[in-house]
Backbone as a printed PyTorch tensor [residue, N CA C, xyz], in Angstrom:
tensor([[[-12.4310,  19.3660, -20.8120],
         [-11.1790,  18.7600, -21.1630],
         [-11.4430,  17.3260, -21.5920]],

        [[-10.7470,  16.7580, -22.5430],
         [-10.7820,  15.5510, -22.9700],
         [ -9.5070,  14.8410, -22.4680]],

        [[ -9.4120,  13.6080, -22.8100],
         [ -8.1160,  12.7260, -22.7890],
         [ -8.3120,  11.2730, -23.2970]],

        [[ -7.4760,  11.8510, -24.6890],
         [ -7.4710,  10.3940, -24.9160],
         [ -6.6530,   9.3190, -24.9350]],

        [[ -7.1700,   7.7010, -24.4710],
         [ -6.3780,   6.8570, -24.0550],
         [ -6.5760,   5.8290, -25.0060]],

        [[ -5.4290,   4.9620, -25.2070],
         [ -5.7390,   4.1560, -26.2200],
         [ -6.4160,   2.5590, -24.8780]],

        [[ -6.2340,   1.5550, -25.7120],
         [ -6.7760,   0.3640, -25.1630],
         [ -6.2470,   0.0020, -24.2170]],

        [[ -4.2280,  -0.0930, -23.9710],
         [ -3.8620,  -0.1550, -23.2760],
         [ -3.6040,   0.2500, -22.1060]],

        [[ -3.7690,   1.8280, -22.3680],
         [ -3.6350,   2.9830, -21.8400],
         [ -4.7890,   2.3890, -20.6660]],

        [[ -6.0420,   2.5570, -21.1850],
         [ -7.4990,   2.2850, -20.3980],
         [ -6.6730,   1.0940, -19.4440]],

        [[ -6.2970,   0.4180, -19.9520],
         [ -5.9740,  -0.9110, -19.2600],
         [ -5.2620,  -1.0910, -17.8220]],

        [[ -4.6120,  -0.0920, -18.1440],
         [ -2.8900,   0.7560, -17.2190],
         [ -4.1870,   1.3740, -16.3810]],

        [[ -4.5210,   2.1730, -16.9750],
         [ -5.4730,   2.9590, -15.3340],
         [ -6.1220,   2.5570, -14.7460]],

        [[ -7.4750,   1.4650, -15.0690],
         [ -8.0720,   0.8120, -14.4260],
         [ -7.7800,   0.0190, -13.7060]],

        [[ -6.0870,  -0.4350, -13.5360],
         [ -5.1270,  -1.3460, -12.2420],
         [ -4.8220,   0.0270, -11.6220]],

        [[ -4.0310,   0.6650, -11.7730],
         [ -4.0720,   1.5640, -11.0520],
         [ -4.9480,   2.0210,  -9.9610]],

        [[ -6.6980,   2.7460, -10.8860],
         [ -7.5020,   2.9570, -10.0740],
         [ -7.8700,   1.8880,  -9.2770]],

        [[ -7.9600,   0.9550,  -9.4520],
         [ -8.7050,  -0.4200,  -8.4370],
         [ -7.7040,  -0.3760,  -7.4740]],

        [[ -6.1690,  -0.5550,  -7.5380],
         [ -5.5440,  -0.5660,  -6.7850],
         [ -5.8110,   0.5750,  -5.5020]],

        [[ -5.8030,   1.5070,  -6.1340],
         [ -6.0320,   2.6700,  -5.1960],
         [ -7.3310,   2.7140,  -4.2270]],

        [[ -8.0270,   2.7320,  -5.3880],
         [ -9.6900,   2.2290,  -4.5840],
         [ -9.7730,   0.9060,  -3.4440]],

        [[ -8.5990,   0.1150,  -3.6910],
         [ -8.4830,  -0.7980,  -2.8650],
         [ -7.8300,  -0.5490,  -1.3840]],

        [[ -6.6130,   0.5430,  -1.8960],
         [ -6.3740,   1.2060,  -0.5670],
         [ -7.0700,   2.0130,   0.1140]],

        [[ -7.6900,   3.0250,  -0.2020],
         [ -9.3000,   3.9600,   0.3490],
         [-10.1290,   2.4010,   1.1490]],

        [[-10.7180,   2.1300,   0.2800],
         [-11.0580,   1.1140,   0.8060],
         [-11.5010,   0.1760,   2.3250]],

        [[ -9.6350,  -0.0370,   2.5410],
         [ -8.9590,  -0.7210,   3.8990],
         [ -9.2440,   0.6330,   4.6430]],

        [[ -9.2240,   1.6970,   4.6550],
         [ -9.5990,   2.7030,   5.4450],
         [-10.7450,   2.7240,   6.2560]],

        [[-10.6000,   2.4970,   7.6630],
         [-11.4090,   2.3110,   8.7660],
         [-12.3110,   3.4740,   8.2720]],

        [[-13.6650,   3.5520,   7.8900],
         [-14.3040,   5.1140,   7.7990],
         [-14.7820,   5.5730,   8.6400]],

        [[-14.5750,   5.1910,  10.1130],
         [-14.7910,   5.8190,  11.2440],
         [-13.8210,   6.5990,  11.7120]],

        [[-12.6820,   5.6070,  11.6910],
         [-11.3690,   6.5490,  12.8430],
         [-10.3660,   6.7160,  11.7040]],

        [[ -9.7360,   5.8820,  10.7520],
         [ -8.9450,   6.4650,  10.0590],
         [ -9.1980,   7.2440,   8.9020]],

        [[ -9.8310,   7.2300,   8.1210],
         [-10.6800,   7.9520,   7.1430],
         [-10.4770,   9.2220,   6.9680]],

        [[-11.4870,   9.6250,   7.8610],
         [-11.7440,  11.1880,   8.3210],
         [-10.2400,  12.4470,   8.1270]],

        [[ -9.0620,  11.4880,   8.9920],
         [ -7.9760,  12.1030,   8.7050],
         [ -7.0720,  12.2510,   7.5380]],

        [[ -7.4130,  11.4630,   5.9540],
         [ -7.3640,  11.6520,   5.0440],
         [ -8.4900,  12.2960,   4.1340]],

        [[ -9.5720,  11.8820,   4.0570],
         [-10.6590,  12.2110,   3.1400],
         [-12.0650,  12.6570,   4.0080]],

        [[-12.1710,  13.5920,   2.9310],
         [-13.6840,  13.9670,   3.8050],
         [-14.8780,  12.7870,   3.2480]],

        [[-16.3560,  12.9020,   3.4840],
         [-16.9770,  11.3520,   3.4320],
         [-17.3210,  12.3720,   1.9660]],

        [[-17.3050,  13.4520,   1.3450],
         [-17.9200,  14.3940,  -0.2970],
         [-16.4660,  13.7100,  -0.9880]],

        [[-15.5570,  13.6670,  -0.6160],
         [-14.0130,  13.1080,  -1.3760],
         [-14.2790,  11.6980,  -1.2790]],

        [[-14.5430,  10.9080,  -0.3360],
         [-14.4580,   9.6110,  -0.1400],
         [-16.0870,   9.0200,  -1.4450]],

        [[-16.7290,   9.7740,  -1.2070],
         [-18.1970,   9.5290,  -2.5970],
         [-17.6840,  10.0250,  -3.8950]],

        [[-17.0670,  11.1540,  -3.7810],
         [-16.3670,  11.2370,  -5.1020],
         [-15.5880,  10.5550,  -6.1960]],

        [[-14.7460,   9.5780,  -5.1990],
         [-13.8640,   8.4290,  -5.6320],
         [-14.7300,   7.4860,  -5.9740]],

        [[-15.6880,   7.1400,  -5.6260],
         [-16.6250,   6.1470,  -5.8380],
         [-17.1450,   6.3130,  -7.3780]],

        [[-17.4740,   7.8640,  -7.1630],
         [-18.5290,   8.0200,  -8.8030],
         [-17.1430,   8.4830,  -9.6430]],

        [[-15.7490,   8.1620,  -9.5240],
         [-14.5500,   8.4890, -10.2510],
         [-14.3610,   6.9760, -10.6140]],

        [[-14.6400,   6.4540, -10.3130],
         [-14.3440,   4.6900, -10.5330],
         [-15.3710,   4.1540, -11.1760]],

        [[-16.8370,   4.4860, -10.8730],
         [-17.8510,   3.8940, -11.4130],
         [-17.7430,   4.8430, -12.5740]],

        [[-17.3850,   5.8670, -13.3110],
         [-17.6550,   6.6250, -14.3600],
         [-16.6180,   6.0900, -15.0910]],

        [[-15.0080,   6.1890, -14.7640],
         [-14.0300,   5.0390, -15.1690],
         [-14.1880,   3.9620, -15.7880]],

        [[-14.9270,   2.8440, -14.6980],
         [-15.3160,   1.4840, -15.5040],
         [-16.7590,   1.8610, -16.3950]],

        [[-17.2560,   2.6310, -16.0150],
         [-18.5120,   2.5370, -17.7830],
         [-17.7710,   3.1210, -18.9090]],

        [[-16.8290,   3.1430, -18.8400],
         [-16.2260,   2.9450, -20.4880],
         [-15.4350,   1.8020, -20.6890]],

        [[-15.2450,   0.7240, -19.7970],
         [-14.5930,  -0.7700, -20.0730],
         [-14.6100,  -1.1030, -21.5470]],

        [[-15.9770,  -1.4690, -21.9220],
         [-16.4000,  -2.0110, -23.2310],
         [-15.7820,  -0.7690, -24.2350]],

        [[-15.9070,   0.1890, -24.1290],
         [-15.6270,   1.1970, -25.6200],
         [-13.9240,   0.7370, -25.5750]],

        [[-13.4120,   0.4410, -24.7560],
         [-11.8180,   0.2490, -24.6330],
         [-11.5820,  -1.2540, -24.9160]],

        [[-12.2840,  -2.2930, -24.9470],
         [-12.1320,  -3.6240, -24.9930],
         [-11.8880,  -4.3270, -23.7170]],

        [[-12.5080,  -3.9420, -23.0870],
         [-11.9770,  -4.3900, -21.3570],
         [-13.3250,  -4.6680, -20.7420]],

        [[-14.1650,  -4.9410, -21.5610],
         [-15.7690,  -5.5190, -20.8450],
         [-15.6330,  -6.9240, -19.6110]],

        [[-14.2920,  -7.5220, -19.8500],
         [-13.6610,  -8.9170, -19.2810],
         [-13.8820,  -8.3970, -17.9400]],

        [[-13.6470,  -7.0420, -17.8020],
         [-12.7260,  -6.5850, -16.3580],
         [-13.9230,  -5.8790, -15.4750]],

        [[-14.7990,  -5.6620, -16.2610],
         [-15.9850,  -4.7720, -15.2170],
         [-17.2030,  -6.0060, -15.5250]],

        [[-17.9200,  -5.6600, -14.3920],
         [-19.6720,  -5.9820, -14.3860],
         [-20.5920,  -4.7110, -14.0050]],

        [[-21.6140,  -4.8090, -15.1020],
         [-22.3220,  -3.6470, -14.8050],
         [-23.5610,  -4.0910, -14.0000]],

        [[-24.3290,  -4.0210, -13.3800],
         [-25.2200,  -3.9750, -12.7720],
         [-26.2140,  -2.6110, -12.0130]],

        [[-27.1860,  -2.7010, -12.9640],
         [-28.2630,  -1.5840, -12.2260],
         [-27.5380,  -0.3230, -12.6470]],

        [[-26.7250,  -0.3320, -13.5990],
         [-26.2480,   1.1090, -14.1650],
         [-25.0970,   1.6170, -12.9870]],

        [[-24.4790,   0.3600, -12.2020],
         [-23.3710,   0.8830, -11.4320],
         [-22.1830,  -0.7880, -11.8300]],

        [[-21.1460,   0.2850, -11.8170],
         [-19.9530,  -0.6870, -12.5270],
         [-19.4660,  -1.1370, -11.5790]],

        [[-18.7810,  -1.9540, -11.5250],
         [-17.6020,  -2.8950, -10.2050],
         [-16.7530,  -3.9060, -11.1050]],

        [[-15.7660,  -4.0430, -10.1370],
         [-14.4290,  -5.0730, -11.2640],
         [-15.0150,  -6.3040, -11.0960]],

        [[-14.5040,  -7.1000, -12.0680],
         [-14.8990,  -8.2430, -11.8580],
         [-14.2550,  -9.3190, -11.8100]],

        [[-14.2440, -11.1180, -11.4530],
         [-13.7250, -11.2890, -10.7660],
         [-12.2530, -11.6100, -11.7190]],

        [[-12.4180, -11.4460, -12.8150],
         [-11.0660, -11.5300, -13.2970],
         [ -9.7550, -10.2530, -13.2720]],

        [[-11.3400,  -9.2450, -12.9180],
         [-10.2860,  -8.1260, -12.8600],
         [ -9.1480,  -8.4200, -11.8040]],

        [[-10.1660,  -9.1690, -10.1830],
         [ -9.3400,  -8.8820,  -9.3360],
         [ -8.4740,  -9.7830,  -8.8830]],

        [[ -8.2890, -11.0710, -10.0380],
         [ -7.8920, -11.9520,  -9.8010],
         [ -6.3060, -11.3280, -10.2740]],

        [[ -6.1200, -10.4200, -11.2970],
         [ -5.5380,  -9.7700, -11.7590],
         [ -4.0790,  -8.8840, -11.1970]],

        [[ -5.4990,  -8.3250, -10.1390],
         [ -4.8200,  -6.9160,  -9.7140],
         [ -4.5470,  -7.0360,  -7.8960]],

        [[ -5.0200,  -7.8310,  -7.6750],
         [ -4.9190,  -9.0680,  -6.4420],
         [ -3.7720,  -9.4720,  -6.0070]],

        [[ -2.8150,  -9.8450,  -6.5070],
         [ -1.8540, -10.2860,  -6.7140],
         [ -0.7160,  -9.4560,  -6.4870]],

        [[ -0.7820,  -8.2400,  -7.0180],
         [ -0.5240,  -6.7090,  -6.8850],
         [ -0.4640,  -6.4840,  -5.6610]],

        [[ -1.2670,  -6.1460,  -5.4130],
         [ -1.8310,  -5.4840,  -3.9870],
         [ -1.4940,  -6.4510,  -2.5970]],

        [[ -1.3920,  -7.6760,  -2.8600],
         [ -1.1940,  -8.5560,  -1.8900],
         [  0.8710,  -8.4320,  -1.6500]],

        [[  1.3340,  -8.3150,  -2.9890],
         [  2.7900,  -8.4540,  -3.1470],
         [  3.0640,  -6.5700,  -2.2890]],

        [[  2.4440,  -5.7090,  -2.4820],
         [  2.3440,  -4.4860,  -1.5920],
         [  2.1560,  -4.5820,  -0.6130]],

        [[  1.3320,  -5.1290,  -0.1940],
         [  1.2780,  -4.8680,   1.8120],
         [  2.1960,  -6.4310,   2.2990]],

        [[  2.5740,  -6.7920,   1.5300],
         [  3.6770,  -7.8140,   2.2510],
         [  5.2620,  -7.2170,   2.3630]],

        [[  5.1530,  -6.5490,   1.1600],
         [  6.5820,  -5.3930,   1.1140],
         [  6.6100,  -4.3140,   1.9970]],

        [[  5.2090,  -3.5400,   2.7500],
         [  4.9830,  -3.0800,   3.1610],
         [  5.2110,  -3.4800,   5.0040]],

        [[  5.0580,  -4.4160,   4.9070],
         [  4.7430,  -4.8910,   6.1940],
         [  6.0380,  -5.2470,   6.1340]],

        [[  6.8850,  -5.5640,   5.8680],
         [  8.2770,  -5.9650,   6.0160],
         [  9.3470,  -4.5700,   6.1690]],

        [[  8.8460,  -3.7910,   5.5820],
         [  9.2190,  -2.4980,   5.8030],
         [  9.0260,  -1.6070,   6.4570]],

        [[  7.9960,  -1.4800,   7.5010],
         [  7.3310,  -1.2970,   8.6680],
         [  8.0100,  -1.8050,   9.6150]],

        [[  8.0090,  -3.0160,   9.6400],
         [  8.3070,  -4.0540,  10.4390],
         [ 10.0990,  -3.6120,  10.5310]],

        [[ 10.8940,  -3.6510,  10.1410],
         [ 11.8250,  -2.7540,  10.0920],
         [ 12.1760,  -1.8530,  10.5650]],

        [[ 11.4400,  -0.7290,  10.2960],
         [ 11.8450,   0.5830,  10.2800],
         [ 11.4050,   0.5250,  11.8400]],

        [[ 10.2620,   0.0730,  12.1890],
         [  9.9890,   0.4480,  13.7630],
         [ 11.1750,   0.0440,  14.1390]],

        [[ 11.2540,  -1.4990,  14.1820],
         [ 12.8380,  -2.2680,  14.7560],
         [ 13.9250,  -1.4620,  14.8610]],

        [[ 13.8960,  -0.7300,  13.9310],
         [ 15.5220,   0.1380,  13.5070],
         [ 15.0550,   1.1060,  14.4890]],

        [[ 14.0810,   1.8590,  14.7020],
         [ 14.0880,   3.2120,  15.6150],
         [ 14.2510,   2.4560,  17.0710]],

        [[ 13.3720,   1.3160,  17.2780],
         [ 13.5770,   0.8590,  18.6010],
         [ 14.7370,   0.4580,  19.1910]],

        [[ 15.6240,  -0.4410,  18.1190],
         [ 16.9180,  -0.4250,  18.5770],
         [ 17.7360,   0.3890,  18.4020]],

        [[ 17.8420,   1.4590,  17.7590],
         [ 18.7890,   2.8560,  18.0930],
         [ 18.5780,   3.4640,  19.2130]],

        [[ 17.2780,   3.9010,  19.5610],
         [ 16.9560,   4.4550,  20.4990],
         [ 17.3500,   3.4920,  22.1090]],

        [[ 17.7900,   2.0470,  21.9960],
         [ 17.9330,   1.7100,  23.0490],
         [ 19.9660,   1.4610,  23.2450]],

        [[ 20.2360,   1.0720,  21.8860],
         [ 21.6340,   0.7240,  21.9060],
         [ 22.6680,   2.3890,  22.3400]],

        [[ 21.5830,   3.4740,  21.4690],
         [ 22.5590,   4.7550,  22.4330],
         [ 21.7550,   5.5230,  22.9610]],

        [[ 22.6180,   6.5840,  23.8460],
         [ 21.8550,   7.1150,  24.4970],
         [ 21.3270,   8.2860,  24.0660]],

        [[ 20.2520,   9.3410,  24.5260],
         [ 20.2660,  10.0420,  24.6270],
         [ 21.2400,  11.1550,  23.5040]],

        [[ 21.7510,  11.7880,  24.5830],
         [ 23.3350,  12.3330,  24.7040],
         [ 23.8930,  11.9320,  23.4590]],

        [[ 23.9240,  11.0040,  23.3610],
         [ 24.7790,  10.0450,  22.0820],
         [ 24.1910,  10.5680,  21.0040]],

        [[ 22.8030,  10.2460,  20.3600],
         [ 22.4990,  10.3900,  19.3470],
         [ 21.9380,  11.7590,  19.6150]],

        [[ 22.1330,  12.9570,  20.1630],
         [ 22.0390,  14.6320,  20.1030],
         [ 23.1460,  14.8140,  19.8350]],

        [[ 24.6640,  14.0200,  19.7820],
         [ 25.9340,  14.5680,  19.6890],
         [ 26.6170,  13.7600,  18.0390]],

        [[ 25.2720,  12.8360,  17.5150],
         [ 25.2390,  12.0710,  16.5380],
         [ 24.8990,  13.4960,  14.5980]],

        [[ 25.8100,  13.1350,  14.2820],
         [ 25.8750,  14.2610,  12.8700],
         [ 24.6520,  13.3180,  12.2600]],

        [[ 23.3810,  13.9910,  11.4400],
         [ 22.6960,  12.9830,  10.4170],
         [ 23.0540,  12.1730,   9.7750]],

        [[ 24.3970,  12.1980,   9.0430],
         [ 25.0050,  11.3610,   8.6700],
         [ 25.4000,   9.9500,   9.4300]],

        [[ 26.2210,  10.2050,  10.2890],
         [ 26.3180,   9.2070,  11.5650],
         [ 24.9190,   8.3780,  11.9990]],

        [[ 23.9340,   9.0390,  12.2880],
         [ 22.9770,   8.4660,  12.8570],
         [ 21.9870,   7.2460,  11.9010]],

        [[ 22.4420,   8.1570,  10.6440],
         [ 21.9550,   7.3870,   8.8760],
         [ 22.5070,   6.1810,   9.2910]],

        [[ 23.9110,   6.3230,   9.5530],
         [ 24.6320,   5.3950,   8.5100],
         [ 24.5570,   4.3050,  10.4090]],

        [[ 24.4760,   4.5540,  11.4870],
         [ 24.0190,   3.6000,  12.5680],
         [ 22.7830,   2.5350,  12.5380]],

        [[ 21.8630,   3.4200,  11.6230],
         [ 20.5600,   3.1310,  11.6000],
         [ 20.2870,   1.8480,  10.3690]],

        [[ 21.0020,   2.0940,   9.8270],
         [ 21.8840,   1.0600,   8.4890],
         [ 22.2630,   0.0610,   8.8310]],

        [[ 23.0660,   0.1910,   9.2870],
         [ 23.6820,  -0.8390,   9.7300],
         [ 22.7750,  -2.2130,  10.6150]],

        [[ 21.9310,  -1.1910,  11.2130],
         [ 20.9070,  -2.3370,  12.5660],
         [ 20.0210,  -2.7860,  11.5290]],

        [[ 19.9560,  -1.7180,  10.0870],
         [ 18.5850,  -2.1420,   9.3140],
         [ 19.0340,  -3.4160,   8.3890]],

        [[ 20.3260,  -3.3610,   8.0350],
         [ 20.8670,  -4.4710,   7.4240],
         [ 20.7650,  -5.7130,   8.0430]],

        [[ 21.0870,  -5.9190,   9.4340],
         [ 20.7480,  -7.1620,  10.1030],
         [ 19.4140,  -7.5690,   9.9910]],

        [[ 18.8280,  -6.2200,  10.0040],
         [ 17.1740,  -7.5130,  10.0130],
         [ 17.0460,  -7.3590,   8.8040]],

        [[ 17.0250,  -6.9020,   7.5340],
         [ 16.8980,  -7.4060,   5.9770],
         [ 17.1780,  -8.6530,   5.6670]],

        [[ 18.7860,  -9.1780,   6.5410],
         [ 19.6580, -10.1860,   6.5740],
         [ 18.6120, -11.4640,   6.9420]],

        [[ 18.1400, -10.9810,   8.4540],
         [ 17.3190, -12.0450,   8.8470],
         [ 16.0450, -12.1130,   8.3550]],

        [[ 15.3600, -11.1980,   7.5990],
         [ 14.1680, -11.7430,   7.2490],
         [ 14.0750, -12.5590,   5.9820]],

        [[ 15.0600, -12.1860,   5.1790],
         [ 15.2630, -12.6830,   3.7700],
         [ 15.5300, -14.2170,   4.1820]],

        [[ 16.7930, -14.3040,   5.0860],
         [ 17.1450, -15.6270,   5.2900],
         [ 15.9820, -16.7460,   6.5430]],

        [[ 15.2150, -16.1280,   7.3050],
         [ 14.5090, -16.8070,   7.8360],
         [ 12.9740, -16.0980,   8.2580]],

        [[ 12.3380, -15.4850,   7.4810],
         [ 11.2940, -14.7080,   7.0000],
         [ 10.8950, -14.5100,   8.3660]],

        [[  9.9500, -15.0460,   9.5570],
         [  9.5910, -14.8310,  10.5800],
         [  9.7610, -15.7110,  11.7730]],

        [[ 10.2620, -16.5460,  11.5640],
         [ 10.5790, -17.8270,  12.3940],
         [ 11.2080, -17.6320,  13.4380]],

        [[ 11.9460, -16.4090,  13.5260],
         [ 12.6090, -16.1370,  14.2820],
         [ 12.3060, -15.3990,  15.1940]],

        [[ 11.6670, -14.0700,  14.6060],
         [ 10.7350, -13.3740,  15.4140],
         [  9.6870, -14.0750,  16.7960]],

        [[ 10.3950, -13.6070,  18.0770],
         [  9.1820, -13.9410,  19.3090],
         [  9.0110, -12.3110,  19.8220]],

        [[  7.8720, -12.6840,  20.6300],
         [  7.3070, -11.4580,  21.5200],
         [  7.5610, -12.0470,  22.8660]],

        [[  8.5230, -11.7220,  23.5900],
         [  8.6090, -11.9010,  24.4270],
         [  7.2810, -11.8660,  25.9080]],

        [[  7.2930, -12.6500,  26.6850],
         [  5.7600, -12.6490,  27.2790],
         [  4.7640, -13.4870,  27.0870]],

        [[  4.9180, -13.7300,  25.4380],
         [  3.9290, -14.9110,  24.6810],
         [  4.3430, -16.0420,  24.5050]],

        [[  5.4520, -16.2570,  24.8320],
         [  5.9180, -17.9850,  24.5320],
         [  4.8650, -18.6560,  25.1300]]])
């Protein structure tokens, strides 16, 4: 099978792939790993990226890779690039996490039991909303400042 991509095209995937490769990556390859990728999938991605960037130059994107020893890697403009990306993701991420636990922890304490088994999905949606709106409220308006762990003062 072929596929062909124009310049831009190349351009679009190689953020993509780095991005991705960046998430594999953060993957503990001891304990978290394993439960997504086997270590033949996890080498695979490797020679899917290094086969990827040795066509940089035929696409006009030589800026974005360094070759060395006949193995490719981004370079630093790539990741100055795609950096930026990825950093604006796990901050959205983490705010959304950060959330969603909040929201289960305080439902689960504001009713009971009983309450939320006698709660329609709908109802429980639209409870869960509501607690999630307050902290959207507060993080937007005072990002973490507010946030303590009780114990640690």
């Amino acid at each position: 099978m072929k596929i062909n991509l124009t310049n831009k095209q190349y351009d679009i995937l190689l953020k993509l792939v780095g991005l991705g490769t960046m998430v594999v990556d953060t993957l503990d390859e001891v304990q978290v790993l394993p439960e997504f990728l086997t270590l033949k999938e996890y080498e695979e991605i490797d020679e899917l990226d290094n086969y990827l960037l040795s066509f940089a130059k035929d696409f006009g994107c030589e800026d974005l890779v360094e070759e060395i020893d006949g193995f490719y890697n981004t370079s630093l403009e790539f990741e100055n690039t795609v950096l930026p990306m990825m950093d604006a993701f796990v901050s959205n991420m983490f705010y959304e996490d950060l959330i969603r636990r909040l929201v289960l922890r305080d439902f689960a304490t504001i009713y009971t039991e009983d309450q939320i088994e006698k709660m329609t999905e709908d109802e429980a949606h639209r409870n869960k909303e509501i607690i999630m709106k307050k902290y959207i409220d507060e993080f937007e308006k005072n990002d973490l400042k507010n946030l303590v762990v009780k114990g640690l003062e």
